[in-house]
PyMOL commands that place a pseudoatom at each C-alpha (Angstrom):
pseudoatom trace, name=CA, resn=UNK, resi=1, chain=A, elem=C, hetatm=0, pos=[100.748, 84.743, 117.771]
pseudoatom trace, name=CA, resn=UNK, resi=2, chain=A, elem=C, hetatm=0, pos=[99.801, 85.452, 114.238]
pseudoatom trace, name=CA, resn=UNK, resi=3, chain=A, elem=C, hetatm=0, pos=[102.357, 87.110, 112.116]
pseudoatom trace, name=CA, resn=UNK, resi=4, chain=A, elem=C, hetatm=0, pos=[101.209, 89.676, 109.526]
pseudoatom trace, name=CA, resn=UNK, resi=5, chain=A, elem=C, hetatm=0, pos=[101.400, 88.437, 105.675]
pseudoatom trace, name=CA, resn=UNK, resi=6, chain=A, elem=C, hetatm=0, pos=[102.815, 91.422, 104.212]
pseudoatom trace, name=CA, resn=UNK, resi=7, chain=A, elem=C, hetatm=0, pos=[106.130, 91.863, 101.763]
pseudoatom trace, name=CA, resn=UNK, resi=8, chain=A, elem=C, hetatm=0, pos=[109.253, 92.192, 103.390]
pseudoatom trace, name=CA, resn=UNK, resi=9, chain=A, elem=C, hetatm=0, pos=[108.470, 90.242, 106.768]
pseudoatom trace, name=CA, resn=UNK, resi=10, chain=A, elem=C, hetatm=0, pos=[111.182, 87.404, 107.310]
pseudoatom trace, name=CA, resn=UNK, resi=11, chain=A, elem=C, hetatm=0, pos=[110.147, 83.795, 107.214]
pseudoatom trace, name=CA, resn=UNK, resi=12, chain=A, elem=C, hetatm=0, pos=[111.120, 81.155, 109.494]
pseudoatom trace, name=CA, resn=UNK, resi=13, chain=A, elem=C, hetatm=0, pos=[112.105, 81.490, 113.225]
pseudoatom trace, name=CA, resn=UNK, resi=14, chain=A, elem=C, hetatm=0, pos=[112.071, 85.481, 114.541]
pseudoatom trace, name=CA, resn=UNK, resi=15, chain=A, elem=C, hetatm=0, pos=[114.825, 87.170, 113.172]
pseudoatom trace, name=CA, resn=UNK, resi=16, chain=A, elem=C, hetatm=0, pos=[117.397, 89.673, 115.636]
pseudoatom trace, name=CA, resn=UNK, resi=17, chain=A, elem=C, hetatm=0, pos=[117.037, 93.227, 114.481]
pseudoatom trace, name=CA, resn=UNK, resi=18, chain=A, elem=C, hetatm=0, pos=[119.915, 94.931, 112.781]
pseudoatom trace, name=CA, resn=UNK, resi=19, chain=A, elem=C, hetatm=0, pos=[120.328, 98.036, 110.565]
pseudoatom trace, name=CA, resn=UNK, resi=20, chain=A, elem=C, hetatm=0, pos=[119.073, 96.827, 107.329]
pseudoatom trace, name=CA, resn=UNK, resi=21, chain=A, elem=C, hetatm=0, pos=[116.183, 95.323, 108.543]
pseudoatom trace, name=CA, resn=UNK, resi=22, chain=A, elem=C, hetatm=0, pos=[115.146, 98.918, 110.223]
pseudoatom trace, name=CA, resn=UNK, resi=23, chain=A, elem=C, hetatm=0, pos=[115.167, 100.118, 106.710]
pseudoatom trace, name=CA, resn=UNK, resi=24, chain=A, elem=C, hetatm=0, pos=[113.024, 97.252, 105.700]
pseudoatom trace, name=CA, resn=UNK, resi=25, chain=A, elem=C, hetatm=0, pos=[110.239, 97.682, 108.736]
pseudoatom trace, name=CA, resn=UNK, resi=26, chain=A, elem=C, hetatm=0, pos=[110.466, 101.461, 108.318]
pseudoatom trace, name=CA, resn=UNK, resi=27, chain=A, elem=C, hetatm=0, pos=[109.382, 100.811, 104.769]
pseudoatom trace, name=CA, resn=UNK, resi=28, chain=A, elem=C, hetatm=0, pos=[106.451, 98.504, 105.928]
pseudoatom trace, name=CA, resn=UNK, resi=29, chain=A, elem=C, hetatm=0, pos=[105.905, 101.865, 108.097]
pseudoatom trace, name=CA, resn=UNK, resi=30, chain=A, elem=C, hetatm=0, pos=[105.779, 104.259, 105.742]
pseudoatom trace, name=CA, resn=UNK, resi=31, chain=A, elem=C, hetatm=0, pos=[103.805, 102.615, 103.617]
pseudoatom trace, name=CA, resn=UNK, resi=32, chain=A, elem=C, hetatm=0, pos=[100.677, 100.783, 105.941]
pseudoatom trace, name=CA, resn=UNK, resi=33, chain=A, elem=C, hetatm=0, pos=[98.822, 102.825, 108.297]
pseudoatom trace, name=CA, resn=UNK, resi=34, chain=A, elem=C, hetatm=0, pos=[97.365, 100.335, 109.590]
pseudoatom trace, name=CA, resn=UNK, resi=35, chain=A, elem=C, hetatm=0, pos=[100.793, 98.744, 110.874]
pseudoatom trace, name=CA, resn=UNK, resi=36, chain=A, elem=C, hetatm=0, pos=[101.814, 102.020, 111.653]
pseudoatom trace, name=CA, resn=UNK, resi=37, chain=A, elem=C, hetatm=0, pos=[99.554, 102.262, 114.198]
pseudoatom trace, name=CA, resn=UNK, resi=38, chain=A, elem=C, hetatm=0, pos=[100.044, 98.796, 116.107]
pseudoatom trace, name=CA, resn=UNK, resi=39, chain=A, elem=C, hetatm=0, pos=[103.316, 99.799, 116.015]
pseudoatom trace, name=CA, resn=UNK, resi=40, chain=A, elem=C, hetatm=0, pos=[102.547, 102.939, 117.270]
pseudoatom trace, name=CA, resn=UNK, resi=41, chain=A, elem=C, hetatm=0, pos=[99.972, 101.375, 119.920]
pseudoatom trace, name=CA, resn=UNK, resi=42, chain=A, elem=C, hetatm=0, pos=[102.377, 98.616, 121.474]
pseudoatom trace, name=CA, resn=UNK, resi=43, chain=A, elem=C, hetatm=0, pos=[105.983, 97.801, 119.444]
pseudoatom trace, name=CA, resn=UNK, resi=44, chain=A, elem=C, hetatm=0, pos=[107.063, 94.872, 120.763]
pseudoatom trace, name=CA, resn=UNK, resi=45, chain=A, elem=C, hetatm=0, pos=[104.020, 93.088, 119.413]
pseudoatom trace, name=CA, resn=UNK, resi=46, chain=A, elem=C, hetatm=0, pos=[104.169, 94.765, 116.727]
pseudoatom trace, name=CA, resn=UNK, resi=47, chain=A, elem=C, hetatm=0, pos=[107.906, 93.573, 115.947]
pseudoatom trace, name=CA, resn=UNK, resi=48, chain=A, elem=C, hetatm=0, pos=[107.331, 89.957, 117.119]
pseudoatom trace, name=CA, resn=UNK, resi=49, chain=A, elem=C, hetatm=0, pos=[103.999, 89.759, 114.552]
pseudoatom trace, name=CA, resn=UNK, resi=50, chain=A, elem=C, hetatm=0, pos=[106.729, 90.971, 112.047]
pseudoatom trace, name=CA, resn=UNK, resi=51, chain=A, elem=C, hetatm=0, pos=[108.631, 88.162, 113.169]
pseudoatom trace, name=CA, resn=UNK, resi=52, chain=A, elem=C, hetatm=0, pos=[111.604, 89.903, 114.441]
pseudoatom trace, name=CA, resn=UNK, resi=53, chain=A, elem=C, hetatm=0, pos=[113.508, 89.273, 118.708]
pseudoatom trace, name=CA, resn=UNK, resi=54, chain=A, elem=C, hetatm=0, pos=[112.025, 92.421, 120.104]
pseudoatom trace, name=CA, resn=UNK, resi=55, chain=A, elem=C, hetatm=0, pos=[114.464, 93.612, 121.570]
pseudoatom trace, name=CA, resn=UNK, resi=56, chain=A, elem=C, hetatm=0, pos=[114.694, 96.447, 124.258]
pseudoatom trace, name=CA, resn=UNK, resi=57, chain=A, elem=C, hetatm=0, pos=[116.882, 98.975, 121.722]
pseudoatom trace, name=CA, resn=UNK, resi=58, chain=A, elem=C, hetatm=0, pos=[114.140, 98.176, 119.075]
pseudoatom trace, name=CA, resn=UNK, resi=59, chain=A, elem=C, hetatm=0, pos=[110.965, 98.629, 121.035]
pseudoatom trace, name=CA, resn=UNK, resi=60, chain=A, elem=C, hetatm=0, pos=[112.487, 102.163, 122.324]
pseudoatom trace, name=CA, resn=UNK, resi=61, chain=A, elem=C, hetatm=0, pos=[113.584, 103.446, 118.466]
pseudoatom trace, name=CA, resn=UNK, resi=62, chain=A, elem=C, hetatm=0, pos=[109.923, 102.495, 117.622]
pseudoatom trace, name=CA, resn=UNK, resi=63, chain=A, elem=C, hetatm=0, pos=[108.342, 103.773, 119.961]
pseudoatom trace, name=CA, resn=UNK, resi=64, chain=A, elem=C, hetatm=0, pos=[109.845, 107.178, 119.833]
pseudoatom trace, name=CA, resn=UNK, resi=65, chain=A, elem=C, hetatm=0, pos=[108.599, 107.876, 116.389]
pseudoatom trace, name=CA, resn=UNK, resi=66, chain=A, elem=C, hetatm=0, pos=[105.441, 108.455, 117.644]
pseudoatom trace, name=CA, resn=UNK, resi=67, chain=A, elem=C, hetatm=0, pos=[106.839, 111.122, 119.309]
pseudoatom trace, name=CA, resn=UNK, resi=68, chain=A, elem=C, hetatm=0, pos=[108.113, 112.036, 115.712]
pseudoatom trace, name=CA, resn=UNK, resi=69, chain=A, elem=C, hetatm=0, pos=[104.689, 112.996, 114.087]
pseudoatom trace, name=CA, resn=UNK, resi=70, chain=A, elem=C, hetatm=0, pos=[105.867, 109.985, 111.826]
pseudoatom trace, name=CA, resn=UNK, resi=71, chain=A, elem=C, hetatm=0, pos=[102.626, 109.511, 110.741]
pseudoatom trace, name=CA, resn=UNK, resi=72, chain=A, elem=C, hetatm=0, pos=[102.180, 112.351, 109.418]
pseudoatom trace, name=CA, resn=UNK, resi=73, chain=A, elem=C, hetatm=0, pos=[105.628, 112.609, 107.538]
pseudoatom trace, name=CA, resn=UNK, resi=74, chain=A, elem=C, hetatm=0, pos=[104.513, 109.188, 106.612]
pseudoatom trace, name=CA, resn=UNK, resi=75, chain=A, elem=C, hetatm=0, pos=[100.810, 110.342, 105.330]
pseudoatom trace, name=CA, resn=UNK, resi=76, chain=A, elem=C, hetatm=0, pos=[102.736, 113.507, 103.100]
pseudoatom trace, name=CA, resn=UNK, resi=77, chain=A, elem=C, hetatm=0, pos=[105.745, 110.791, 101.658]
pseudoatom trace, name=CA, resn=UNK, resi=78, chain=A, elem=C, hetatm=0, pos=[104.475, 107.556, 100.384]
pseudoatom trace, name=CA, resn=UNK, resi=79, chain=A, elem=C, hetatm=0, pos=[101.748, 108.432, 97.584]
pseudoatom trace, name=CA, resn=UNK, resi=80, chain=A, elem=C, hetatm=0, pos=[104.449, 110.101, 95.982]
pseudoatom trace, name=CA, resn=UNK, resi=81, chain=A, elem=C, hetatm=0, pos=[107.394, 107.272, 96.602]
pseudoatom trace, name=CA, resn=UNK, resi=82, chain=A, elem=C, hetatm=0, pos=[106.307, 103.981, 95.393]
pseudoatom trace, name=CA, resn=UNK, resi=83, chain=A, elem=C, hetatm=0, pos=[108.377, 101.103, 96.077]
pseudoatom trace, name=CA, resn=UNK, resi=84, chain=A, elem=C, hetatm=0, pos=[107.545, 98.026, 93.839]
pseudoatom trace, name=CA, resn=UNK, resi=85, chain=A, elem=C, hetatm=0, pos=[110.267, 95.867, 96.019]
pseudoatom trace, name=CA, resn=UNK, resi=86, chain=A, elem=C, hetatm=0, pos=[108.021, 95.697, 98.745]
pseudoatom trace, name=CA, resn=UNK, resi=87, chain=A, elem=C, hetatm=0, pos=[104.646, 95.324, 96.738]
pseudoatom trace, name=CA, resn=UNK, resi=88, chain=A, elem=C, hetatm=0, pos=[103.805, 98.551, 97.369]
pseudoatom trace, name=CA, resn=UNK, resi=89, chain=A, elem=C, hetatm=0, pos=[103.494, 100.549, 93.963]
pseudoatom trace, name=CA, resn=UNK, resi=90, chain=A, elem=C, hetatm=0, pos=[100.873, 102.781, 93.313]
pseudoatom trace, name=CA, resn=UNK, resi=91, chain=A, elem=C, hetatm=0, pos=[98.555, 102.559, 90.542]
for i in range(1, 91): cmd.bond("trace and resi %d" % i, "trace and resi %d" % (i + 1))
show_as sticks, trace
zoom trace
């Protein structure tokens, strides 16, 4: 399986999935649509192309924020927080 090549996912053999790495993929989230909506269409792919143990926990917090009108919330909040750490300033 192809992982994604975007900032912020872990290299090396899949990582486990604790609390600081939820900020770090809800970041991803946040600011990629288009990862926001594999997630959104299957997360345990999702989290094993970020190279992360999908775990049964994880898959279930993911996939309730679709539930969440995340994307949305997402859409309204990241033009206006850039966040250089992850390569994802705005111009």
């Amino acid at each position: 399986m192809e992982l994604y090549s975007l900032p912020g996912v872990p290299a090396g053999a899949p990582k486990p999935i604790n609390l600081a790495d939820l900020g770090t993929i809800l970041k991803m989230l946040v600011k990629n649509a288009s990862l926001r909506s594999d997630m959104f269409a299957d997360p345990e792919k999702t989290l094993a192309r970020l190279n992360y143990d999908a775990h049964g926990d994880a898959v279930k917090f993911f996939a309730s924020l679709k539930g969440a009108d995340f994307h949305a919330a997402s859409e309204a909040f990241a033009p206006a927080h850039p966040d250089a750490a992850l390569g994802m300033a705005e111009c």
